[in-house]
PDB file of N, CA, C and O in Angstrom:
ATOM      1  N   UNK A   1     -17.774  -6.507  12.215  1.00  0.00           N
ATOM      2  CA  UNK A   1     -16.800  -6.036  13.212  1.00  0.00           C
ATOM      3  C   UNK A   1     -15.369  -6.370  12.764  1.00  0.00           C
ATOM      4  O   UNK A   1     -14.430  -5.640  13.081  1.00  0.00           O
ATOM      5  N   UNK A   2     -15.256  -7.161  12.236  1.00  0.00           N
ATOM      6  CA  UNK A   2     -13.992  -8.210  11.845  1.00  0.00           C
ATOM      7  C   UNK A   2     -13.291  -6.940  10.681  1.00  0.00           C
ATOM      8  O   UNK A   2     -12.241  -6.303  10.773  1.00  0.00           O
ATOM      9  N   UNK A   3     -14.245  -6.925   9.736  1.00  0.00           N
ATOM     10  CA  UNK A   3     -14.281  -5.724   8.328  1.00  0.00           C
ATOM     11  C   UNK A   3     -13.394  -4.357   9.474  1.00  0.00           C
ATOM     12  O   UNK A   3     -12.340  -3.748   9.290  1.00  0.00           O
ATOM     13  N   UNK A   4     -14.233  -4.308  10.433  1.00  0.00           N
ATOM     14  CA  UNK A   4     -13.386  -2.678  10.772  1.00  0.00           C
ATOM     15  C   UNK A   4     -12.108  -2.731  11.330  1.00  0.00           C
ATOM     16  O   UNK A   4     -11.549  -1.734  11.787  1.00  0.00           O
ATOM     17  N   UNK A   5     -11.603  -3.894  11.312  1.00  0.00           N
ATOM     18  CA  UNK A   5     -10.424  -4.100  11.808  1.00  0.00           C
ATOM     19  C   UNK A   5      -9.553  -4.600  10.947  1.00  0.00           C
ATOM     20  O   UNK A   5      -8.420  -4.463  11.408  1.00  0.00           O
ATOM     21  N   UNK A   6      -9.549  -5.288   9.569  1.00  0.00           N
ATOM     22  CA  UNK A   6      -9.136  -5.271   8.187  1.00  0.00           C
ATOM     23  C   UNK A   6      -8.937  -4.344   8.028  1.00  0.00           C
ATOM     24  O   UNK A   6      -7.810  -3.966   8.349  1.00  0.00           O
ATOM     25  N   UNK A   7      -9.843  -3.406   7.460  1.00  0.00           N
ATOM     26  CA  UNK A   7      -9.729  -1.813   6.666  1.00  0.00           C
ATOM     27  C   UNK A   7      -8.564  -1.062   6.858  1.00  0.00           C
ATOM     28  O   UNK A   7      -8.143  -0.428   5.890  1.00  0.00           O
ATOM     29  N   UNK A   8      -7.805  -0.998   8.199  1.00  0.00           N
ATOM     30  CA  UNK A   8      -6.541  -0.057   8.356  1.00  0.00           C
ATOM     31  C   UNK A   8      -5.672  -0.855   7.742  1.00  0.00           C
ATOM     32  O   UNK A   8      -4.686  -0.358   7.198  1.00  0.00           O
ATOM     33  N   UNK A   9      -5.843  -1.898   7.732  1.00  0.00           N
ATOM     34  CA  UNK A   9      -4.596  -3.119   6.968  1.00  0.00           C
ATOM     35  C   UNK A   9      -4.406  -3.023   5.598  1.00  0.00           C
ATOM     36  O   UNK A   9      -3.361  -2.703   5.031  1.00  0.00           O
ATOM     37  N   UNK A  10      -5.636  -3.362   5.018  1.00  0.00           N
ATOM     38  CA  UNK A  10      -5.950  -3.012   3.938  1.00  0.00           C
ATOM     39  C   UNK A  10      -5.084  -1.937   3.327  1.00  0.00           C
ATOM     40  O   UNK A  10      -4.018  -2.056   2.722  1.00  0.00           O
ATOM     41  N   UNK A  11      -6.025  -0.495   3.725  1.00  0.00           N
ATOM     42  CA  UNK A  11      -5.243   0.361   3.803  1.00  0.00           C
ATOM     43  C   UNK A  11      -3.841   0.690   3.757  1.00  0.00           C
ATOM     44  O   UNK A  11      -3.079   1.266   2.980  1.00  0.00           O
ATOM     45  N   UNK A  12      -3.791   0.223   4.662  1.00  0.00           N
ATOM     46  CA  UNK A  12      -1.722   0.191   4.965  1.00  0.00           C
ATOM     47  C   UNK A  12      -1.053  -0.367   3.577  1.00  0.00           C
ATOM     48  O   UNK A  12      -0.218   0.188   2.863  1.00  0.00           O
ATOM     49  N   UNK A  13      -1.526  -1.317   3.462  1.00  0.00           N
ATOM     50  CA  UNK A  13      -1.121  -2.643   2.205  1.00  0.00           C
ATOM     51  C   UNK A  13      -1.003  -1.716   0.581  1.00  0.00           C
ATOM     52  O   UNK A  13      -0.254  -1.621  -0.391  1.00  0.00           O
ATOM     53  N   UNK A  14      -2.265  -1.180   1.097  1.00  0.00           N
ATOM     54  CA  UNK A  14      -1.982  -0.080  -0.217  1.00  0.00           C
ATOM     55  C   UNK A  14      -1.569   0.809  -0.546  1.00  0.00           C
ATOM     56  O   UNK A  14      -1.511   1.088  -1.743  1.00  0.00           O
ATOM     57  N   UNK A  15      -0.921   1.947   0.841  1.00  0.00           N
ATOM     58  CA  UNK A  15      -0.535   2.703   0.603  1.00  0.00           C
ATOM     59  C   UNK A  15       1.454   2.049   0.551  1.00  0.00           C
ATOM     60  O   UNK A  15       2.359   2.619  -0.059  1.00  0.00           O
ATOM     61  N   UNK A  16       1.567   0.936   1.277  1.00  0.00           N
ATOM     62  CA  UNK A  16       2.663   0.598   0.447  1.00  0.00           C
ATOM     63  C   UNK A  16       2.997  -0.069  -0.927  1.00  0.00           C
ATOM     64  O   UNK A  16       4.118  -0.052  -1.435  1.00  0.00           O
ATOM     65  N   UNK A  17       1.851  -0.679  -1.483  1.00  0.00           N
ATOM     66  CA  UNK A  17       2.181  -1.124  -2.972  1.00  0.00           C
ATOM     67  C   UNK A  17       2.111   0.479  -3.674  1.00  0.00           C
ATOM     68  O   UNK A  17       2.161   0.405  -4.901  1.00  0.00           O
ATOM     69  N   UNK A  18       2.033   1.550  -3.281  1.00  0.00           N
ATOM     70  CA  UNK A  18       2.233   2.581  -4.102  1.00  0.00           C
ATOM     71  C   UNK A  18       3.377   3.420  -3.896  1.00  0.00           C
ATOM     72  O   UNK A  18       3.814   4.403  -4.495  1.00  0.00           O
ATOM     73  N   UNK A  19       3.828   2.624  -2.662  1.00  0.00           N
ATOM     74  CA  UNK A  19       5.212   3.828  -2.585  1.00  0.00           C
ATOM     75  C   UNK A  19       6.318   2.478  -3.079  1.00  0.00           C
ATOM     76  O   UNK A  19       7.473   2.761  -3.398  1.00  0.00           O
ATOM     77  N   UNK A  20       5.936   1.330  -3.097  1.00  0.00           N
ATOM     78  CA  UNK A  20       7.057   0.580  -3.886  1.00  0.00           C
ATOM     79  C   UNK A  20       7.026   0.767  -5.137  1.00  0.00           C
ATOM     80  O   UNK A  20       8.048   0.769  -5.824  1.00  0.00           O
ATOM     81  N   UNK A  21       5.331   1.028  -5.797  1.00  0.00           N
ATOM     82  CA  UNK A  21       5.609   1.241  -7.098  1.00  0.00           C
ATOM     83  C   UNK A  21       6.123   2.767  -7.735  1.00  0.00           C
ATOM     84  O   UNK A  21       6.298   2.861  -8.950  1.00  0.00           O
ATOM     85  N   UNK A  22       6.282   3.595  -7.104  1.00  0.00           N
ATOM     86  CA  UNK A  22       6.858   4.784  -7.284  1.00  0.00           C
ATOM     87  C   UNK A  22       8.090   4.537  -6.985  1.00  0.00           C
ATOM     88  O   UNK A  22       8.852   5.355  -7.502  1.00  0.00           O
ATOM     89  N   UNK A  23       8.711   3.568  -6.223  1.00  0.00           N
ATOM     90  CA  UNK A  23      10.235   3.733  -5.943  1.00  0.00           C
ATOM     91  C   UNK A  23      10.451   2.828  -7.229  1.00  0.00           C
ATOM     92  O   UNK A  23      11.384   3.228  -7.926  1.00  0.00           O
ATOM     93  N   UNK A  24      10.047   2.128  -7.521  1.00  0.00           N
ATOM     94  CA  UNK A  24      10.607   0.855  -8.476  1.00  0.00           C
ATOM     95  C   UNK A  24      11.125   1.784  -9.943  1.00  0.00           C
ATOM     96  O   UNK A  24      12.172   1.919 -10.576  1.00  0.00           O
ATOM     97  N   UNK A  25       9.423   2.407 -10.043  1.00  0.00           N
ATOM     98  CA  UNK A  25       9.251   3.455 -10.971  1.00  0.00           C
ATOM     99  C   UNK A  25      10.752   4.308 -11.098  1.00  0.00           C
ATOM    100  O   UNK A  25      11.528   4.337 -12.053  1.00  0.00           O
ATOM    101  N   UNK A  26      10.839   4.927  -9.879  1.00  0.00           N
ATOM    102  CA  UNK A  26      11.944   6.251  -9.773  1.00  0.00           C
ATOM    103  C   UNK A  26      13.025   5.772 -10.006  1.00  0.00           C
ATOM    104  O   UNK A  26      13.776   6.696 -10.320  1.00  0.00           O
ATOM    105  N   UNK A  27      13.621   4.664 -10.033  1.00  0.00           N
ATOM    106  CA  UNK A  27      14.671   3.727 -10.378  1.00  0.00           C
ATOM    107  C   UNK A  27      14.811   3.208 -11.844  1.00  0.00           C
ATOM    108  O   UNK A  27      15.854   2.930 -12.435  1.00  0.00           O
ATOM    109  N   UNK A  28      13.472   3.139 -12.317  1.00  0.00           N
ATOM    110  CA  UNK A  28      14.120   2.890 -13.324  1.00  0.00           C
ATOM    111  C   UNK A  28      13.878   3.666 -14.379  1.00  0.00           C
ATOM    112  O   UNK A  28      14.079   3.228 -15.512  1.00  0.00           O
ATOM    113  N   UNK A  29      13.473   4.767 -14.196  1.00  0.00           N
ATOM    114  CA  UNK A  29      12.796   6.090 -15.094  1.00  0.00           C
ATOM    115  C   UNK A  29      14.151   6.681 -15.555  1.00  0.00           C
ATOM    116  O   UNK A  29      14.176   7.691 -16.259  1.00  0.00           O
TER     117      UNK A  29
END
């Protein structure tokens, strides 16, 4: 039960380490 309430976090967590790493990216490309 605990797990289904992680998962959106999770989630979340990752879809921002990918838009920081695309901004970091776009900065210094």
């Amino acid at each position: 039960m605990i797990l289904l309430r992680l998962y959106p976090l999770l989630v979340w967590r990752r879809q921002v380490q990918v838009r920081t790493a695309r901004l970091v990216s776009s900065v210094r490309g």
